[in-house]
Phi, psi and omega in degrees: 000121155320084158333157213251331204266042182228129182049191202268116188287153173295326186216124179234117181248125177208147186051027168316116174220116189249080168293159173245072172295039180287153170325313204244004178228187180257131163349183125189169201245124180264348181215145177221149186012072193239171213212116188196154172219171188220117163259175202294128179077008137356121167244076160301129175246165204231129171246094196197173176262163186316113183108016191260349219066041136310289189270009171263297177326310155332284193308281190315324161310308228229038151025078195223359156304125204247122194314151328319342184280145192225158169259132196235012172191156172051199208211135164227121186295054193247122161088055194033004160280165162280079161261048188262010177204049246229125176290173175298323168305304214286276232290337169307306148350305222250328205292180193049317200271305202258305206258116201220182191215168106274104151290165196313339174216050165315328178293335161258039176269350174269190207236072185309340150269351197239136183292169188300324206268359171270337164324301158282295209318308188261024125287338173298296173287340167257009163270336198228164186264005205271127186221166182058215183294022181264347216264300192281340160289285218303322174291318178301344185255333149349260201292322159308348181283346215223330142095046155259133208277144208287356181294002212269331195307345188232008155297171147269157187315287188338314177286008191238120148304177153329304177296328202247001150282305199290008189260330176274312187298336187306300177306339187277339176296333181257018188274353154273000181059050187286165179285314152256169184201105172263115186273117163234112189064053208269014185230012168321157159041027171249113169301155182333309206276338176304312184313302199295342185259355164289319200286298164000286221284297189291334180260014138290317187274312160350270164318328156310280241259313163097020169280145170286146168206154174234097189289100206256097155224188157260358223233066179333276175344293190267025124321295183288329197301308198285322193263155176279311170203158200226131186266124180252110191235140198216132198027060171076006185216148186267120185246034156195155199198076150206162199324167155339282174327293207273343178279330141328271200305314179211094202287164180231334170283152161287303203318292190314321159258032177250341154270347169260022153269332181281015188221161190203194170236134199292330190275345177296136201303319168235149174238141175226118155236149165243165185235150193289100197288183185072188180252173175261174207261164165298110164304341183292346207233142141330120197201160172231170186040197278220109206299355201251353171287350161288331170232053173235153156311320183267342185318124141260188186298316191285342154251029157297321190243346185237140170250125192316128129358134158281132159287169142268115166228155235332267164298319197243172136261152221203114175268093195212071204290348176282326186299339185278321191301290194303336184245347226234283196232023171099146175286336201020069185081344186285107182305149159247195174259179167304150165287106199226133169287352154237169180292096200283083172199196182309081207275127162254117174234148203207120189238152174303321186267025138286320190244053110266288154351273200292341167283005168273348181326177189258203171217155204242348192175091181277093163332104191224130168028056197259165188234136141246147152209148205247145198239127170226150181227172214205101211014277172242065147244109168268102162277119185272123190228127209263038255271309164203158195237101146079040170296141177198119165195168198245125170253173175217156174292154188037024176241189203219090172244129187235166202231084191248146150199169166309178156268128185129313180310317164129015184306280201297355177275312155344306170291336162275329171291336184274329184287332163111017188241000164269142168241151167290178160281312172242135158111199174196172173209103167281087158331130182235096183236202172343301198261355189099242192242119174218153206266122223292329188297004191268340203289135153209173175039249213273318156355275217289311170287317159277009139266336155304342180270026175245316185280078209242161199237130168264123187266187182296291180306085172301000207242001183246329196301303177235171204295113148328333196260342202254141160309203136297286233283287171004303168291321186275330175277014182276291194328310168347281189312304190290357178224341173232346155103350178334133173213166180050234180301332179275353124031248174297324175306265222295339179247020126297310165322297185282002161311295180306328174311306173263074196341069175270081197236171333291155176319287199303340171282339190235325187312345203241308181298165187258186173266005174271346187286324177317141173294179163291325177296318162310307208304310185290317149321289163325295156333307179291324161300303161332307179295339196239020181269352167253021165064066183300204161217310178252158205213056192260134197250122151267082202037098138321311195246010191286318189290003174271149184290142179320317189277011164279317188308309206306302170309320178305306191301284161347294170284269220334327192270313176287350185275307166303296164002276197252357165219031152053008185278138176262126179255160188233084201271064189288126181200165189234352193257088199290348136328286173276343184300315177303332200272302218258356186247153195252350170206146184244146165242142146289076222261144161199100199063062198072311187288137167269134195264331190207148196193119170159175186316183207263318166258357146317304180321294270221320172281331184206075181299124169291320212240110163004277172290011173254021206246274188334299218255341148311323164293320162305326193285118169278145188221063197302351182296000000 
């Protein structure tokens, strides 16, 4: 791999500044004096958490900034042009032909009336000299090149999965064969084994093809897996810039080794992970020395008050004073903390012998030989769709029993049925509650409610989940009212308790707020309070973290494990991700087209898989150690 400063770079950015000037809110600078460079055939990954500028930065490269935002400072360099201030005819020119993108929610980027191949056709022609049947080989060596069968070629979008919209936007970044390919987020809302086989793909036809790319995520692992070198960026500046190998071996910002603590190996006997405490700071406010020092560790006296320099320190660079103290130019009386390669803050460890103690529990709630299949009919034609086949498995009090598959696998038609909102087809699903033993498809009416106050549901979406129009305190208090009958002081009391459960403290500060005012991580807390406000016995979680930032999952998983812990609650762990399945479940099933395929302790399954596709979804986790 080619260094950036060894010959003439393909994309060079200096003093790069993006304000947000709007009316009705407070200014803010959203990317600040940042400085990088990409040399020709690079594969740079871009780190950082939701709010770091990331995806302002993205926009500002391919000057694609939309008012209020303006670039307000510095220059970007690509193919030796200026193009930070380049009218739109210059840039139509360069866009596609040299520089191409997959965006972040590329599955809706295509064109939902016009079938695919006019799609590619008029970027083609209008970038290439290629017309007609030069036109329909080129889409055809596309999509094989992206491994789409070529019959996809004459669809609308709407007739494409998920994997295989985002494998066309792909092919369309590349159907001119440009010189950068900026990737920002392209596997969002894509399962694990999809990611890996996309991410696979690009960085193979890379390597084939000798395009440079800047690769945007949040998702350390598959960063570290994929790049030559990786830029880590936090409150809008980039404070760490070195190769991979070495951002591995010996990260040098704390920020870089509090995401690289969120992430662990599934296979290890104990996995310890850490997580970043706080929030990243309001870009809207005025602040002095080093934005990142209300939640590091390492913090001195100097960055309270100076915000550090990007350095040069041994390979890479690094905006840090302690990292400087220590390598660069000496403490001169100043104490420091150790010199340490890891993240001195807060840990979640999950050990084997916490999950044999929990299988051992009693059980709460049996799943036996259950079936779904959902019918649609199309005049006198009935098509039969087989959603899950002949499942059987057990939760316990106080255990994790999680439930991975793709999308598609039959998790969530499960999560309906156990919740009562769904029926089997086949089979049964057996409550052991209060009342003995009942059977859930039988519950209606007054039944049907009073098993819900034993059954409670965490959605995926923390950002849909709850009313927008409503307080917090509002929301924690409907279940109250509706199952316990709850009024006044006495309330208000139980829906402070449960804040302080998920630790939203002190209480009287978040009671009163909406949810937009919240992080996502907040957000989910909420959600999660909610969910424990009728005292459950079961918990079913449908992807919980997904929409969350890494260094956030660890805190969820984390009150999740506690929650089991200390209020004796069985959770239903839907995840697609064999990771957090590691940290946080004492048992795993393996869903694949319905069927369960592999079932047993969490680190047997995982350490020594029987069944192919539970080898497949293990492969997918990246492992970059």
């Amino acid at each position: 791999m080619a260094r950036p400063n060894e010959g003439t770079p393909l994309l060079e950015v200096r003093n790069l500044e993006v304000r947000y000037e709007p009316k009705a809110s407070r200014s803010l600078t959203a990317v600040q004096d940042v400085n990088f460079t990409i040399a020709p055939g690079e594969f740079v990954g871009l780190i950082g958490e939701s709010g770091s500028g990331k995806t302002t930065l993205a926009t500002a490269l391919l000057r694609l900034l939309e008012k209020p935002g303006r670039i307000s400072n510095g220059t970007i360099m690509f193919d030796g042009t200026d193009i930070t201030h380049l009218d739109q005819d210059e840039l139509r020119a360069i866009r596609w032909r040299d520089l191409s993108t997959v965006f972040q929610s590329s599955m809706n980027s295509l064109n939902p009336v016009v079938r695919i191949e006019p799609q590619f056709r008029d970027a083609i022609e209008q970038h290439s000299d290629l017309r007609g049947e030069d036109v329909s080989a080129r889409v055809r060596e596309l999509f094989d090149m992206v491994f789409i069968d070529h019959r996809f070629i004459t669809a609308f979008p709407h007739e494409l999965s998920g994997g295989m919209k985002q494998r066309v936007n792909l092919a369309l970044a590349l159907a001119l064969d440009p010189k950068l390919v900026l990737l920002d987020e392209p596997t969002t809302g894509l399962d694990v084994v999809v990611q890996h086989s996309i991410l696979q793909n690009v960085r193979k036809l890379q390597e084939e093809k000798g395009f440079a790319v800047l690769f945007i995520s949040h998702d350390i692992g598959t960063v570290l897996d994929l790049s030559d070198r990786i830029l880590v960026m936090y409150s809008g500046r980039i404070v760490e810039d070195q190769t991979a190998a070495e951002l591995l071996r010996e990260p040098l910002h704390p920020y870089t080794k509090g995401l690289l603590g969120s992430y662990g190996d599934p296979r290890a006997e104990t996995v310890r992970i850490t997580y970043i405490p706080g929030r990243p700071p309001d870009l809207s406010l005025v602040s002095e020395g080093c934005s990142f020092a209300p939640r590091c560790p390492e913090k001195i006296d100097r960055c309270l008050t100076e915000y550090p320099e990007l350095l040069p320190i041994e390979s890479g660079e690094v905006a840090c004073h302690v990292a400087a103290l220590h390598r660069l130019v000496g403490a001169d009386g100043i104490e420091l903390p150790e010199r340490n390669r890891r993240f001195v803050g807060p840990e979640f460890v999950k050990t084997a012998d916490e999950s044999a103690h929990a299988r051992e529990r009693d059980i709460v709630l049996t799943v036996d030989n259950v079936t779904k299949v959902f019918e649609k009919r199309r005049g006198l034609k009935v098509d039969r769709t087989v959603a899950v086949a002949d499942t059987s498995f057990v939760l316990r009090k106080g255990a994790v029993t999680a439930l991975v598959g793709q999308s598609g696998s039959g998790k969530s038609t499960l999560a309906r049925m156990i919740t009562g909102i769904d029926s089997p087809t086949e089979g049964r699903i057996v409550f052991h509650g209060p009342d003995g033993d009942q059977e859930v498809a039988s519950f209606r009416g007054r039944a049907l409610r009073s098993y819900r106050s034993h059954v409670q549901m965490v959605f995926q979406d923390p950002y849909s989940a709850l009313n927008p129009t409503k307080r917090l305190g509002q929301i924690l208090e409907r279940p109250l009212v509706n199952y316990h009958g709850l009024k006044g002081d006495a309330r208000r009391k139980r829906v402070e308790e449960l804040l302080e459960t998920v630790a939203l403290t002190p209480a009287d500060r978040f009671i009163n707020r909406y949810a937009y005012e919240l992080s996502g991580g907040q957000r989910q807390r909420v959600v999660i309070a909610r969910a424990l406000a009728v005292l459950p016995e079961v918990i079913v979680a449908d992807e919980p973290i997904s929409s969350l930032d890494v260094s956030i999952r660890a805190e969820i998983l984390e009150l999740l494990n506690d929650l089991v812990q200390d209020h004796d609650v069985g959770i239903l762990y839907i995840t697609h991700d064999l990771l957090s399945a590691r940290m946080l479940a004492d048992e795993v099933i393996v869903l694949n087209e319905g069927r369960v395929v592999e079932q047993g302790p969490v680190l047997q399954v995982i350490r020594d898989p029987q069944d192919p596709y539970t080898r497949t979804l293990l492969d997918a986790v990246p492992n970059p150690f």
